[in-house]
Phi, psi and omega in degrees: 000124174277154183243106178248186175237152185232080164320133161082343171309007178247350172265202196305301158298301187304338165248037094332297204279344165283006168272290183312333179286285184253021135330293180247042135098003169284144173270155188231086210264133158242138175275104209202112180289349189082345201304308184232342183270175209227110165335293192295353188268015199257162185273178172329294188305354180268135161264139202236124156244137170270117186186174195242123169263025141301002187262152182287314183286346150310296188297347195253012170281348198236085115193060139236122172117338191244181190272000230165107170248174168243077190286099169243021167253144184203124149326084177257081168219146151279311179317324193277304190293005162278318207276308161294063206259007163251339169288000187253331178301290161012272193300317189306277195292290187307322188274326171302320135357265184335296207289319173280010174265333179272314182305321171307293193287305224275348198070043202272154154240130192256173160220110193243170172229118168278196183218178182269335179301349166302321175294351189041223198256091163267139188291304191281112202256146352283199227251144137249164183298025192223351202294166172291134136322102195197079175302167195206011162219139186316314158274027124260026206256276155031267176324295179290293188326314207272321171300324156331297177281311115010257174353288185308338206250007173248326188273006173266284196257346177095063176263141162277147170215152162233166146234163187220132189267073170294145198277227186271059150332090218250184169109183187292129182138314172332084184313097152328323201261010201229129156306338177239057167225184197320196186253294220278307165317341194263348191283293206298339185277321158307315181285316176280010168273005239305118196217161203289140163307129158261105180302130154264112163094226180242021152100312218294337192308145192225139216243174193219102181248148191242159155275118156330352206240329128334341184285296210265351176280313180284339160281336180270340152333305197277295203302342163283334162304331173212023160220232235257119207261354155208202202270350164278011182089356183310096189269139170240051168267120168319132188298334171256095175329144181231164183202087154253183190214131187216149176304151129253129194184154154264337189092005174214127180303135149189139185269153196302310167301304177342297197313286170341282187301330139344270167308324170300287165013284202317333193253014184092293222255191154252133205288147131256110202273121159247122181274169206218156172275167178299150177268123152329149160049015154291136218256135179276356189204106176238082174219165247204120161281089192284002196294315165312308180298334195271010200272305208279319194243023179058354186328151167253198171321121176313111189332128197277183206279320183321286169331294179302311176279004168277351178273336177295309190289283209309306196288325171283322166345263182320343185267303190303300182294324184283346164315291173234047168274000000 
């Protein structure tokens, strides 16, 4: 039976994969400050330390003993990292360190998550792992850091690693009610209230949105490429450390009204679109070339957007009945 550590296991992604994780049948331990993840979102079966990962001793007490970590805890807004750029630098850059220095002692193979934000306004539309790295926010400077270093701890110290460059990740679990959190949470949630979508600019900027549940596929993929190859133990680590990088994406373009008028479908109506001014340096196009990961991690086809996004409605569903009951 494998055994992992999940950083970051009490939020959104992270406890997807720590359902799926001990689903099937691994044991988990999650590292988790709570700062945004949630006690409730985790099963029975997961062990939770509350700690910050960015403390070294922490982090490398909560990865002794198991096969395999998944470092997914992060401050993730570009927005917290402006208002904040040493504190976030910290948990981001700093905890990612940490984590690859107890994988170093402990003899660990990570799988971390990167981001689509390295690239900043890349010109050349879909996105490929080869495109320039060129941030345009402390968190993706971050990000592009933690890849770097990475680097370092698979050709230095023998860490094996992947990192995985998530696009818009979307799905349940997603806080509607939090200013940083996905577009398509804060769009369902403005409609069921109902009140107008609100757009920056005219809406037209086009987004790469993934199902979480592509997410967790493509994270337990890469940890089969260089640790523990399921939850019965099977190690497949390559005789040579690796440090790849790979997209999670779909590969299809949808513009922010689009996205609306989606979601409306979905609720019966139509959107009433409020434009908002343009964010400085937003970037107008962002989608992503999935063809490397699914070649290196066997992936299939991508959730279609209808579909995710009816498991997102199914879930505010299900929050509006325990409301009021």
């Amino acid at each position: 039976m494998a055994r992992f550590l999940v950083t970051g296991g009490a939020g959104f992604i992270g406890s997807h994969l720590v359902d799926a994780l001990a689903g099937a049948g691994a044991k988990v331990r999650v590292l988790d400050d709570l700062s945004t993840g949630r006690r409730e979102n985790l099963p029975a079966a997961a062990r939770l330390i509350v700690g910050d990962v960015a403390d070294p001793g922490t982090v490398r007490a909560a990865m002794a003993g198991v096969d395999g970590c998944f470092h997914l805890a992060a401050i993730a807004s570009v927005a917290r990292a402006a208002e904040d750029w040493l504190g976030t630098h910290r948990v981001n850059l700093g905890g990612t360190i940490a984590v690859l220095d107890a994988a170093r002692a402990r003899g660990v193979p990570v799988v971390y998550a990167s981001s689509a934000a390295v690239y900043g306004d890349c010109p050349d539309q879909p996105i490929t792992e080869t495109a320039p790295t060129r941030p345009l926010s402390a968190y993706g400077a971050d990000k592009l850091g933690g890849e770097l270093h990475a680097a370092v701890a698979a050709r230095v110290f023998g860490v094996a690693n992947v990192g995985l460059r998530f696009f818009n990740v979307y799905g349940p679990r997603q806080d509607p009610g939090s200013p940083y959190s996905g577009v398509i949470s804060i769009f369902a949630g403005q409609l069921r209230r109902g009140e107008p979508v609100e757009v920056f600019g005219d809406g037209g900027q086009t987004r790469d949105f993934v199902a979480v549940a592509d997410v967790v596929a493509a994270l337990r993929a890469a940890m089969g490429r260089i640790g523990p190859g399921d939850a019965a133990g099977r190690i497949t680590t390559p005789a040579v450390p690796q440090a790849l990088v790979f997209n999670v994406c779909t590969g299809i373009a949808t513009s922010i009204r689009a996205l609306a008028a989606e979601l409306a479908a979905l609720e019966g109506g139509t959107a009433v679109i409020r434009e908002g001014p343009a964010r400085p340096g937003d970037i107008r196009h962002s989608v992503g070339c999935p063809d490397a990961a699914r070649a290196a991690l066997g992936l299939g086809p991508p959730m279609p957007l209808r579909a995710g996004l009816a498991g997102v409605r199914a879930w505010l569903d299900a929050g509006l009945r325990l409301e009021r009951t």
